[in-house]
Every structure is written in structure tokens, then in C-alpha cells.
C-alpha positions in Angstrom: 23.6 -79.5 101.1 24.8 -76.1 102.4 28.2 -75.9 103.8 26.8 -75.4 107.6 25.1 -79.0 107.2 28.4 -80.5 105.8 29.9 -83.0 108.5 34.0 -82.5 109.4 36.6 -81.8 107.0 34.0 -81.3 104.2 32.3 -78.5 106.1 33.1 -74.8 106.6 34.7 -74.8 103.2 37.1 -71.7 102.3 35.1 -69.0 99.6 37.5 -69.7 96.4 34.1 -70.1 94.4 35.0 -74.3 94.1 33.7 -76.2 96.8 35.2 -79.5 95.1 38.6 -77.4 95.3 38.6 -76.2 98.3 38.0 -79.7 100.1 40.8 -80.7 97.8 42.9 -78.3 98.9 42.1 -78.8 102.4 42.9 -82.2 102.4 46.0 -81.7 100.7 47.7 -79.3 103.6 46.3 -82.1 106.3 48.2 -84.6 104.0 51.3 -82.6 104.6 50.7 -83.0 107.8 51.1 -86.6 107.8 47.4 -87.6 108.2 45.8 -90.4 106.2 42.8 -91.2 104.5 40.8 -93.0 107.9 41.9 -89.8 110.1 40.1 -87.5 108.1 37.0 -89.2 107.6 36.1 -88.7 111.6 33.9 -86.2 113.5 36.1 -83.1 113.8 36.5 -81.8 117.6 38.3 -78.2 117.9 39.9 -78.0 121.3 40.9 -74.8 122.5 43.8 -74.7 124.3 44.0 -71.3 126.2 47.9 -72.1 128.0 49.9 -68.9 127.6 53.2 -68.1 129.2 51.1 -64.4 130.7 48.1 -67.1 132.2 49.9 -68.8 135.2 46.5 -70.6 136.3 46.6 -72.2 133.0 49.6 -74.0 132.9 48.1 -77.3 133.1 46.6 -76.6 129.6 48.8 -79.0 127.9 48.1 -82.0 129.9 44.4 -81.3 129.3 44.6 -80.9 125.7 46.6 -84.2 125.6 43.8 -86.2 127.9 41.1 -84.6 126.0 42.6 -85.7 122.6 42.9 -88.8 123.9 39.5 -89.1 124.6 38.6 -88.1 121.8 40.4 -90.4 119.4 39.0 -93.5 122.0 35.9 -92.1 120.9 36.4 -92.5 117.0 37.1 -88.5 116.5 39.8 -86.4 115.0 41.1 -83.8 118.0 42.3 -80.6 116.3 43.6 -77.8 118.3 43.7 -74.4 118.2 44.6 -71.0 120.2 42.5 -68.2 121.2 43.4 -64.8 123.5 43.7 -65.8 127.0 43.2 -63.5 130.0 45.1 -64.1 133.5 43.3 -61.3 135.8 47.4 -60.2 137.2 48.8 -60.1 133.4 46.6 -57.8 131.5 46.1 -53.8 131.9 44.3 -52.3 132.9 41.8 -55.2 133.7 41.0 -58.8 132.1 37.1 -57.3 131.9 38.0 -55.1 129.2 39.0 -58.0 126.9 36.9 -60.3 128.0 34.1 -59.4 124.7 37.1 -59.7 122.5 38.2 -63.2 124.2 34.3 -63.8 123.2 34.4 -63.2 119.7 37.8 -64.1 119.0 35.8 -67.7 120.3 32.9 -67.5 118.7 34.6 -66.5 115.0 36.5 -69.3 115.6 33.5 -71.8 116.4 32.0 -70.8 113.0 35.0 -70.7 110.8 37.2 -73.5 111.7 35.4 -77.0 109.9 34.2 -79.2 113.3 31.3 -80.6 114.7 32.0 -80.4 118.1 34.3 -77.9 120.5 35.9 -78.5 123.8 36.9 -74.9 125.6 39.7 -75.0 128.2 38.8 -72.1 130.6 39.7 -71.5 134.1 41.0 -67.8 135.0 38.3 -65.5 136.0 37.4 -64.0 132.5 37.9 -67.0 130.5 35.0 -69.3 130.9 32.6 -66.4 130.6 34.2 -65.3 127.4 34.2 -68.7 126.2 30.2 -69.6 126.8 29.4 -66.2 125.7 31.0 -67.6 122.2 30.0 -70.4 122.0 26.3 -69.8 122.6 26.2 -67.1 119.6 28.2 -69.5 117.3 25.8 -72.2 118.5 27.7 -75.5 117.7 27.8 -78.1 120.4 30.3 -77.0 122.8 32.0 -78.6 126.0 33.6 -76.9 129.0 36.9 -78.1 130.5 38.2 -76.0 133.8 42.2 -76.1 134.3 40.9 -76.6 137.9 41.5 -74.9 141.4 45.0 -75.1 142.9 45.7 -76.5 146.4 46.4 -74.3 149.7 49.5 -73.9 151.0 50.2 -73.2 154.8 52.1 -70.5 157.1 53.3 -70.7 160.4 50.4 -73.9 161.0 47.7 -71.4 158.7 46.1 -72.7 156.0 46.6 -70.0 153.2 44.9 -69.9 149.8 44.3 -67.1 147.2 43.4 -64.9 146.6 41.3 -64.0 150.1 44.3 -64.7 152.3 46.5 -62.1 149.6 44.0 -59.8 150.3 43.8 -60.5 154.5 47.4 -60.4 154.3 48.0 -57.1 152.3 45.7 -55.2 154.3 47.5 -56.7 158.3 50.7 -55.3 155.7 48.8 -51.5 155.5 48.3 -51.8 158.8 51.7 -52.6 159.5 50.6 -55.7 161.9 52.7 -57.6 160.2 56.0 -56.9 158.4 58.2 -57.8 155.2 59.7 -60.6 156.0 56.6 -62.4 157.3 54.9 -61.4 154.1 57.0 -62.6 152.0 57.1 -65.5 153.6 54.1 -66.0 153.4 53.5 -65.2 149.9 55.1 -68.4 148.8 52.6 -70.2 150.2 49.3 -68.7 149.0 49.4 -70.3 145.7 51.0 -73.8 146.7 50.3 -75.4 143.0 49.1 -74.5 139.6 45.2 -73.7 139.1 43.4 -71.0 139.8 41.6 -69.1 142.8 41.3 -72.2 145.9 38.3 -70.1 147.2 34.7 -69.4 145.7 36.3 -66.7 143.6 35.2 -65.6 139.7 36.9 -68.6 138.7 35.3 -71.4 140.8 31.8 -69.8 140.9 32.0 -69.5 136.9 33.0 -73.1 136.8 30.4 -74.3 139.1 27.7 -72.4 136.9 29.2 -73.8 133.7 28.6 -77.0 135.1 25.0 -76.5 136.2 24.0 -75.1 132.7 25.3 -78.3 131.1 28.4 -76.8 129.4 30.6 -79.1 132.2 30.3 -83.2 132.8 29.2 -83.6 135.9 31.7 -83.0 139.0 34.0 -81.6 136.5 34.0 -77.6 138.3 35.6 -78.8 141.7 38.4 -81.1 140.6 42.0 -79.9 142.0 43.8 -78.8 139.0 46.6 -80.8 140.0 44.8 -84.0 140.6 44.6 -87.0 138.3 40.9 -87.0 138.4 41.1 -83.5 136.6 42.8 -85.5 133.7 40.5 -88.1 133.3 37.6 -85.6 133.7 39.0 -84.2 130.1 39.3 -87.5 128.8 35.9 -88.2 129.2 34.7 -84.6 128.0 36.7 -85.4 124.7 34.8 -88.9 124.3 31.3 -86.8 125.4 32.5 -84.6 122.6 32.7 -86.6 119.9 28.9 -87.8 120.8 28.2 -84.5 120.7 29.4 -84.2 117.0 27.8 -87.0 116.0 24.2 -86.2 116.9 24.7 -82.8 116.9 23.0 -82.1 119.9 22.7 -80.2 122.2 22.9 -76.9 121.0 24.3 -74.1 123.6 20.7 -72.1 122.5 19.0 -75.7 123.3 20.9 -75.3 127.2 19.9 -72.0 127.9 16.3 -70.9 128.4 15.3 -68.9 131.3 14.1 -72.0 133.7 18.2 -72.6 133.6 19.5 -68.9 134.2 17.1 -69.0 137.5 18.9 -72.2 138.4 22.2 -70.6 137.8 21.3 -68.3 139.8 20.1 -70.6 142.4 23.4 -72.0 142.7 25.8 -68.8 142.7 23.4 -67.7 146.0 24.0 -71.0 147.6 27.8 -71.4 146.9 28.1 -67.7 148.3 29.6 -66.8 145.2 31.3 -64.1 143.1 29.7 -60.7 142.6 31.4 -60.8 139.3 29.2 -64.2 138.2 26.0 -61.4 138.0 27.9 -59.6 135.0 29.1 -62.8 133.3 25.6 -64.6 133.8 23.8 -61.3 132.2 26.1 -62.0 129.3 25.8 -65.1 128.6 22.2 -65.2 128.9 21.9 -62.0 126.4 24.3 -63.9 123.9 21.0 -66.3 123.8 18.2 -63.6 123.5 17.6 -63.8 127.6 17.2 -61.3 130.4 19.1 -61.9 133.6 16.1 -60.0 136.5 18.5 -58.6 139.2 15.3 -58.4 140.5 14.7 -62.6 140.3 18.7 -62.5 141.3 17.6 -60.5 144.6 15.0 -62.8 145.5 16.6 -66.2 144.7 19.3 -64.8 147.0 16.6 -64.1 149.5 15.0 -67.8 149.2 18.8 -69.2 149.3 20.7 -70.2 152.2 24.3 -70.1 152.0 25.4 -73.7 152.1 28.7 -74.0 150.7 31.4 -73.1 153.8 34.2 -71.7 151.7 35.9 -68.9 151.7 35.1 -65.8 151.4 32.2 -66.1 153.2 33.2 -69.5 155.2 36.1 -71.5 156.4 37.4 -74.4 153.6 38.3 -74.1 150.0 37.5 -75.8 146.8 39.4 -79.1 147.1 37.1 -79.6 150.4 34.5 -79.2 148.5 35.4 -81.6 146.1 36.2 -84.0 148.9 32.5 -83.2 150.5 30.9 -84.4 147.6 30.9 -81.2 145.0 28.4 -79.2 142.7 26.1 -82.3 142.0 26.2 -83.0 146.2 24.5 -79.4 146.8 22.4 -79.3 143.6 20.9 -82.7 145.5 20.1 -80.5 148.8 18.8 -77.9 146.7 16.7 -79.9 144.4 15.3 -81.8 147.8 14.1 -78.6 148.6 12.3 -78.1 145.7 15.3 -75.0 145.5 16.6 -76.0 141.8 14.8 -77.6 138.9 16.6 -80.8 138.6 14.7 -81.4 134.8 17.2 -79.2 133.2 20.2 -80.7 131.0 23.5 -82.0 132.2 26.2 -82.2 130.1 25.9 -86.1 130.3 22.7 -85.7 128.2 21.3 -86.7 131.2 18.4 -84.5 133.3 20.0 -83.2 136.4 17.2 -85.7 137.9 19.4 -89.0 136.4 22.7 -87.3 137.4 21.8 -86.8 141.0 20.1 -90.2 141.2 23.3 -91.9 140.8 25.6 -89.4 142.5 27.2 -90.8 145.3 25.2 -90.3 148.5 27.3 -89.2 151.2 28.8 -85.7 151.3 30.4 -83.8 154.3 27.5 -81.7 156.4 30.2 -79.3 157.6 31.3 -78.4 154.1 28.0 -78.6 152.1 25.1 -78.0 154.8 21.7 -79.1 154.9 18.8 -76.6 153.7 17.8 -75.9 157.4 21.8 -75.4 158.7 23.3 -72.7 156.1 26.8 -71.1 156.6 25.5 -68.0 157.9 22.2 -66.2 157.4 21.4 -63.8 154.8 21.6 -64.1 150.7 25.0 -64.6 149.4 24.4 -61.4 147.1 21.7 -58.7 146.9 20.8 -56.3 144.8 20.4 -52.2 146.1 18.2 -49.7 144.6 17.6 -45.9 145.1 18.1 -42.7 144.2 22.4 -43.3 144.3 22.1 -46.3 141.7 18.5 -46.2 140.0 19.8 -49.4 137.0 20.6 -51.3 140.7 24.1 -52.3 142.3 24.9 -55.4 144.0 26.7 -55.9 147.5 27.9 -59.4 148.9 26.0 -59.6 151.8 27.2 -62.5 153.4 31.1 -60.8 153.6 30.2 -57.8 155.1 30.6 -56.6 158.4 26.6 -57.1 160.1 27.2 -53.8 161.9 27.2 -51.5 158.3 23.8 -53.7 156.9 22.1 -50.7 157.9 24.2 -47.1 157.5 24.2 -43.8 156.6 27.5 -41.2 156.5 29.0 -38.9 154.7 30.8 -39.2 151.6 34.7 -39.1 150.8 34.7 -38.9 147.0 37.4 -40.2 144.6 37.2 -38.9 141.1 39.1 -41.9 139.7 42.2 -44.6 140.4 44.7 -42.0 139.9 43.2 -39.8 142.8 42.4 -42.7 145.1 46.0 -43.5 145.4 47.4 -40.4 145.5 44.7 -39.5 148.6 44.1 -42.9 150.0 47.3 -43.1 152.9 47.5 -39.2 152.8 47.7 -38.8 156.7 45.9 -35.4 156.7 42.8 -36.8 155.3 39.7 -36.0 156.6 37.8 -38.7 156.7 36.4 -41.3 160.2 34.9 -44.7 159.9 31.4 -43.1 159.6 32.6 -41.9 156.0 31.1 -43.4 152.7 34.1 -44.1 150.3 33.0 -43.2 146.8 34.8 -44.5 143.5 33.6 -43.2 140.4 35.0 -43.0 137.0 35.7 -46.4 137.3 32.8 -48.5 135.4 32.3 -50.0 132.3 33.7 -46.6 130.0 34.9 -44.5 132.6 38.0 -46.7 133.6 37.7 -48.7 131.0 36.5 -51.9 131.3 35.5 -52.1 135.6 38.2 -52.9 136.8 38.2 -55.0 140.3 39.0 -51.6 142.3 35.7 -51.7 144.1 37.3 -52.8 147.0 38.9 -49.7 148.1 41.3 -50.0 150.3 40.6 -48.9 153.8 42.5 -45.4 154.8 46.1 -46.4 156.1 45.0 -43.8 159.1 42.1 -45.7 159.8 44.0 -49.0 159.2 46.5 -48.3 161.4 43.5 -47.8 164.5 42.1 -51.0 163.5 39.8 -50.0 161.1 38.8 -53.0 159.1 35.5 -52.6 157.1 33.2 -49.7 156.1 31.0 -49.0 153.5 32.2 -47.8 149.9 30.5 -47.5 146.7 31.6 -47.2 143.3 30.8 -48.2 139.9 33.5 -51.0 139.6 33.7 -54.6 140.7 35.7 -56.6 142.6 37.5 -59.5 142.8 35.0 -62.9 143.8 38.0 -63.9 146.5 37.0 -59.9 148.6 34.8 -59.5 151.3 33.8 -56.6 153.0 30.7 -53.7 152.6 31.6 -53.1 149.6 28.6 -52.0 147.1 29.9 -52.6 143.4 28.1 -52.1 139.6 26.6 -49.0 140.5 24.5 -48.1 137.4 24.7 -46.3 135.6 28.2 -45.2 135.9 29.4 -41.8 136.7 30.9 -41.8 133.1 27.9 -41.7 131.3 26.0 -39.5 133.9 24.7 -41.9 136.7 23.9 -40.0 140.2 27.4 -41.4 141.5 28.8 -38.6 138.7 26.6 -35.8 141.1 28.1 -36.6 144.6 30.3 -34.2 146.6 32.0 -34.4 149.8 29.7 -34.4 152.5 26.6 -35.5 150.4 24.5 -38.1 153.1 24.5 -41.4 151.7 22.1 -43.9 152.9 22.5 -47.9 153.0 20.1 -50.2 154.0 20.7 -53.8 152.5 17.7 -55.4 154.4 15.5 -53.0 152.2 17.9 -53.4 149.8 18.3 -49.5 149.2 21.0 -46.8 148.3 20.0 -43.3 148.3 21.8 -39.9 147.8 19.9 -37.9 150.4 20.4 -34.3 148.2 17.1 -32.4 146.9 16.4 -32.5 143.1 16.9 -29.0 142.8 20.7 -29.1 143.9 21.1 -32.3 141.8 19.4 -30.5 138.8 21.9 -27.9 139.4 25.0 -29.9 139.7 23.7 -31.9 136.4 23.7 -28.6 134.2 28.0 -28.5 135.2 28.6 -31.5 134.4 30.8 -32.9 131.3 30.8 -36.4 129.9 34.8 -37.5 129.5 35.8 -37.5 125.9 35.6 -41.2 123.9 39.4 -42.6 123.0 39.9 -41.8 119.3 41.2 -44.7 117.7 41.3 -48.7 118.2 39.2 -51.1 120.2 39.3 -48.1 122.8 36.9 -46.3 121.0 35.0 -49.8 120.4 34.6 -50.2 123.7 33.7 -47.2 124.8 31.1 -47.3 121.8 29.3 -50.4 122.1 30.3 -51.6 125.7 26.6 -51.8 127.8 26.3 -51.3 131.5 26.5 -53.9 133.9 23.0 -55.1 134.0 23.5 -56.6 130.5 26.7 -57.7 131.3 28.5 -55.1 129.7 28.6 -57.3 126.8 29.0 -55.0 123.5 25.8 -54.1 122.2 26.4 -55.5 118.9 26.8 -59.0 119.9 23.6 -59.3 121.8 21.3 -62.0 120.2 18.5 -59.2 119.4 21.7 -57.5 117.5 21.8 -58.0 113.5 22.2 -61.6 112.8 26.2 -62.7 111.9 26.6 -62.8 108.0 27.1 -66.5 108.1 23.9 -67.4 110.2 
């Protein structure tokens, strides 16, 4: 028997040339820890627990790791916890993205060295599920996800408030100077009212929601308050789902993804008018398990889509409505009805999709989760742009952007990085009217590093203060899921590795036309051959995972996973 096919303690042995020792040895450092014989016997399940003192969305982390090893010794296992890097999107320079592939493999080195036969993940925070199904799909053991869970909304002067779309609203009436300090600050004690993350169909909720519908998550389990009991007995019952994971070994994460179930995914970010950050993470996690994410396919799902979900940013409610409306399974139900979302695929139940829905409760709120025929608003949730300007695609989130800039074309106001935007951005003197095309470059994948949610560049405190609240800007960085606004983001390739964004000047015509879904740089080829001959690609960090980064770090159409981790990259030493 190989050590891989050894069950629990007796598998995953230590390398001291002995196997007989190092069980022995093993067993005598649990001993010391004060367990017995019949504990060590069980089916080993590795719970990650992913609370840190610099994550404040996760600090319902221990509560879960207690109601999940509770579940999991109900269900006849042994829970065993262990840490991992976790990544708050406020608490890590310069952006959680550029740890995110190391969050991945600190997980999935983890999956394959520690001895169990079944993992439950604790995620939550923008870059943390991602990291963690990217992991756990290249280890390939059978693998649960637990979300910490949304907060609740606070409220201001009789406004519902929740972040981080109301932040964003807020900060930018605060630029304007329509509102002062004091109201401000008042008001920023209420945006985040309790712990959890993002209360809106941010990173965090649409990377839950798609955990959920790929099987990683039980049923219901993405929309649950973080505060709310029903969040705690959710990770109960994923540790007691665990431990019948570990015992038939099954299923795999490479058994939960085939293509059939990334088109669903993508299904379901179009309908819940999701994060433009989920098309990165979903290209990742599909090219941990030797799949290609189609922005094309992404394009026309969003085209085939309706919006149904009316949550913010693109509606009215947040995600403890949607709970309350019915949740995930309630709209996979309307989709599935409409032939929309193949309902054959695997919940994490065990159950098809088909089985889950069947016995999902029937009623849901209309006004939260609509029908097929009554969406939020018209239009995909997120398209995809080609063109001259971005010829590897770019991605805008149609649905929360001013309908007047659908179709634009202007001049461009060109930033050569974050350092110039802000010292430019409020310059009074600057020459720029609403017609302008805002350009950020320097800012993707190696250029900032790591794409940094600067995409959404803040409108020009001149044209602020005139009530100037949208217009369009491009760069080759994201932005956060919780934005909204014309904002066109992943522009590929990046201007650091010699994408047409690098080639624009101030002036250059820039045409927009999301309907066609097109971006072109309206220069001739001979001035843009001329302008390529100057330019200089920035000079790789020396040292450190810097240089790692900047080495192996892909652009975002694969997800800007590294390129080494890929499942077409050489196979792991242990596989």
C-alpha cells in the first residue's frame, strides 16, 4: 500500500526511511497531547482556520472551527486544525491579489502534507475562498468550503448602509464635499454594523455563491449572515459531510470541476450581477484543473442572463435579504426552469443540483430574486470588450454603469501609474472635461504588482465638485466587486509587458462601445509602430517572491495564477 492510499494517522508518513517508525513516532507526539487509542483510529478532517488579528471579516473563525469540530466528532471523525496565510483586502500592501497564489499553495502544500482524508476551508474575505479552491483542486483530496458569512447593515440618519458600496458612495459625496466630516464619520460606524464580510454582491459573496454552485459549499451555506446561528449549524453539518467525505473518498475537487460546471458558474455570477473580480478567480480555479475559462462563453452567458438577484451594486437589498428570499439554491431553481443552469451537476450534499432543488423550500421573495421574464435591470451583469486598446479582452460591469457612456468615444487623460494618479487626480489646473477617457496603466498583474483594485479611478475633484459622477476610465487593474460605474478593468495585456494601453498618449481617441462589446485606440499603425520602437519594459524586482511574481504571474485571462501551478505545469513531486 503506498502512503497516499494509507487512511488517517497512518498516511502521509514523515521520510525518515521507517514507515513503522514514523507512525510510531507520530503517535507518540498525539499521545502527548492527551489523545487515546479510539481517537486516533478515526477518519482525519484538517480544518483550516484562517482567523487572524489583520482579517477583521474573519473573526467569527473560532466559533466555526468549534461547530465544525463538533460536527465532525458527531460524525465518528477526528477534527484537527491547522493555520494557513490569510488575506483581509484593507490589511495587506499593496493588494491581497498579489498573495493570493501564495495563500494557494501555502493550501494546497498543506492538503498533501498534513495526514487526513478529508478538509474543511474557512474562507470568506475576497481573496480567500479563491486561494483556497485553487488549492484544493491541485492537491485533489476531498475538500469542503465553509464562508465566515456576510455581516448585517447598519443604518444612518433612517439609510440603510452596508459595505463596501455605501463607503465608496459616501467617500466620493466626501470629494465632492456634499457632505462633511462629521456626517462621515458618523456614518462610518454604521457601514459595517457586525462581523463578516462585504453585505453586498462583492468578491466575497459572489466567490461564495460560486463555491456553493460548484459543490465545494452544502447547500444554502453562501448567504447565511455571519452572525446568525444558522451559520453555525451550517459548519456543523459541513464537518459531519466531511467526515463522509473521508470515508468514501469521494468526491474529488478534479471529479467537481469539468467544463459543463465552469459554464454554470458562470451562469450564476451573470445572474447575481456579480463581481468583476469572480472572472479572474474562476479562470484560476478552472486552470488549477486543466480547464479554460472562454471570456468569450463568459460574454455570451452574460448576454443569455438576466440580472435577477436585486442587490447591491447593481440593485437595492443586500445579502441577508437574499438569504431571507430564499438564497443561491432559490435562483439556481429559476434558472434551471429556464433551462439557464444544468441542474445534473454535483452539490456538495452528494446530491445532483436536480435532488437539492427538488426539496428546496418553494417560496422565495419575487422582489429580491426575480422571475426569468422580470430581471433587475436589462443588460448582462458583465461583458467582455475587445479591440485594438485590449486585443487578450477586458471586462466592464455593465449593469453599474451609467447607460449614457454604453456607447463613447473621447480623449484620453493618461496616468503612468498610482503614484501619478494621486499626485494629478484633485490638481485643480487639470485639463481634463467629462468627455475625457481616464487611463491607468502600470497597474496590472507585474506592473503594480499584483492588480490592485485601483480601476476605479476616482473621478476628478474639479469635476466632482460640478457634479460629475461617472465617466469612462480604463486601465489594466481591477476593482473592488462592491464599485460601480464605467469602469473597463483587466485590460490585457498590461501596459507592463507591452499591451496597447503602454502606447497611449494624451489626446489619443478612444472608442467604447459595450453593445458591440469593443475598445479601440483610434491611432494608425504606423504612429503606434513608432511609439513601440521607444518603449522600455520596467525592470523585474531582484530578489524574493517579487521577482517570483513578476516571473511566473500570467495575465488576467488565466487568472493570473503563476504559471507553474497550472495543471498542464510539471506534475508536484508527490503526485
Amino acid at each position: 500500500m503506498s502512503d497516499h492510499e494509507r487512511k488517517g494517522l497512518a498516511g502521509r508518513l514523515t521520510a525518515y526511511g521507517d514507515a513503522g517508525f514514523a507512525q510510531f513516532l507520530r503517535t507518540a507526539f498525539l499521545t502527548s497531547r492527551g489523545y487515546g487509542p479510539d481517537a486516533l483510529d478515526r477518519p482525519i478532517i484538517a480544518i483550516c482556520d484562517t482567523g487572524s488579528d489583520f482579517n477583521p471579516c474573519h473573526a467569527t473563525a473560532p466559533q466555526l472551527v468549534e461547530a465544525i469540530s463538533r460536527g465532525v466528532t458527531m460524525a465518528g471523525g477526528l477534527p484537527m486544525v491547522f493555520p494557513t496565510i490569510s488575506l483581509h483586502e484593507s490589511f495587506a500592501h499593496p493588494t491581497s491579489m498579489y498573495l493570493r497564489n501564495l495563500m494557494s499553495m501555502d493550501t494546497e502544500e498543506m492538503l498533501r502534507a498534513l495526514p487526513l482524508d478529508a478538509a474543511v476551508l474557512i474562507g470568506g474575505c475576497d481573496k480567500t475562498i479563491p486561494a483556497q479552491l485553487m488549492g484544493a483542486i491541485s492537491a485533489d483530496v476531498p475538500t469542503l468550503s465553509v464562508a465566515v458569512g456576510p455581516m448585517l447593515t447598519g443604518s444612518h440618519e433612517g439609510t440603510r448602509l452596508g459595505a463596501c458600496t455605501d463607503c465608496r458612495r459616501l467617500w466620493g459625496e466626501y470629494r465632492a464635499e456634499t457632505i462633511d466630516t462629521d456626517t462621515l464619520r458618523a456614518a462610518q460606524s454604521q457601514l459595517m454594523a457586525s462581523h463578516g464580510t462585504c453585505m453586498v454582491m462583492g468578491t466575497a459573496s459572489t466567490m461564495a455563491c460560486l463555491a456553493e454552485t460548484l459543490g465545494f459549499m452544502l447547500p444554502g451555506g453562501a448567504t447565511i449572515p455571519a452572525v446568525h446561528s444558522e451559520r453555525l449549524r451550517h459548519a456543523e453539518a459541513s464537518g459531519k459531510r466531511a467526515v463522509e467525505m473521508a470515508r468514501t473518498g469521494a468526491p474529488l475537487p478534479s471529479q467537481l470541476m469539468t467544463q459543463a460546471s465552469i459554464r454554470n458558474a458562470c451562469v450564476v455570477l451573470q445572474a447575481l450581477g456579480g463581481s468583476t473580480n469572480a472572472a479572474i478567480h474562476l479562470a484560476a480555479i478552472a486552470g488549477r484543473a486543466g480547464l479554460h475559462l472562454d471570456l468569450n462563453m463568459l460574454d455570451s452567458t452574460g448576454r443569455d442572463t438576466p440580472i435577477l438577484c436585486d442587490l447591491k451594486p447593481v440593485g437595492r437589498v443586500y445579502m441577508q435579504d437574499f438569504h431571507t428570499a430564499g438564497g443561491l439554491p432559490a435562483l439556481l431553481r429559476e434558472l434551471a426552469g429556464a433551462a439557464l443552469f444544468d441542474s445534473s451537476a454535483t452539490a456538495a450534499d452528494g446530491q445532483s443540483w436536480a435532488a437539492v432543488l427538488d426539496d428546496w423550500p418553494v417560496w422565495r421573495d419575487r422582489e429580491v430574486i426575480r422571475d426569468i421574464t422580470r430581471p433587475v435591470v436589462d443588460g448582462s451583469a458583465i461583458a467582455v470588450l475587445r479591440g485594438s486598446l485590449v486585443p487578450d479582452g477586458a471586462v466592464i460591469k455593465h449593469a453599474a454603469m451609467t447607460p449614457g457612456l454604453r456607447q463613447h468615444e473621447g480623449p484620453a487623460l493618461v496616468f503612468d501609474g498610482l503614484m501619478d494618479l494621486a499626485a494629478r487626480i484633485d490638481d485643480p489646473d487639470l485639463d481634463v472635461t467629462p468627455d475625457h477617457v481616464l487611463v491607468l496603466r502600470n497597474v496590472g498583474p507585474v506592473g503594480a504588482p499584483g492588480m490592485p483594485e485601483a480601476g476605479a479611478i476616482p473621478i476628478p475633484r474639479k469635476l466632482a465638485r460640478q457634479g460629475v459622477r461617472d465617466m469612462v476610465r480604463i486601465s489594466d487593474a481591477r476593482m473592488s466587486g462592491t464599485a460601480y460605474g464605467a469602469v473597463v478593468l483587466h485590460a490585457a495585456p498590461e501596459a507592463a509587458v507591452g499591451g496597447p494601453l503602454a502606447l497611449v498618449c494624451n489626446g489619443d481617441h478612444i472608442r467604447l462601445d459595450v453593445g458591440a462589446g469593443t475598445l479601440d485606440l483610434l491611432v494608425d499603425n504606423d504612429e503606434l509602430a513608432r511609439r513601440r520602437a521607444d518603449w522600455t519594459a520596467p525592470a523585474l524586482p531582484k530578489r524574493g517572491y517579487a521577482r517570483l511574481f513578476a516571473m511566473a504571474v500570467q495575465q488576467a485571462g488565466q487568472g493570473c495564477d503563476f504559471d507553474f501551478l497550472t495543471a498542464t505545469s510539471p506534475d508536484h513531486p508527490d503526485d
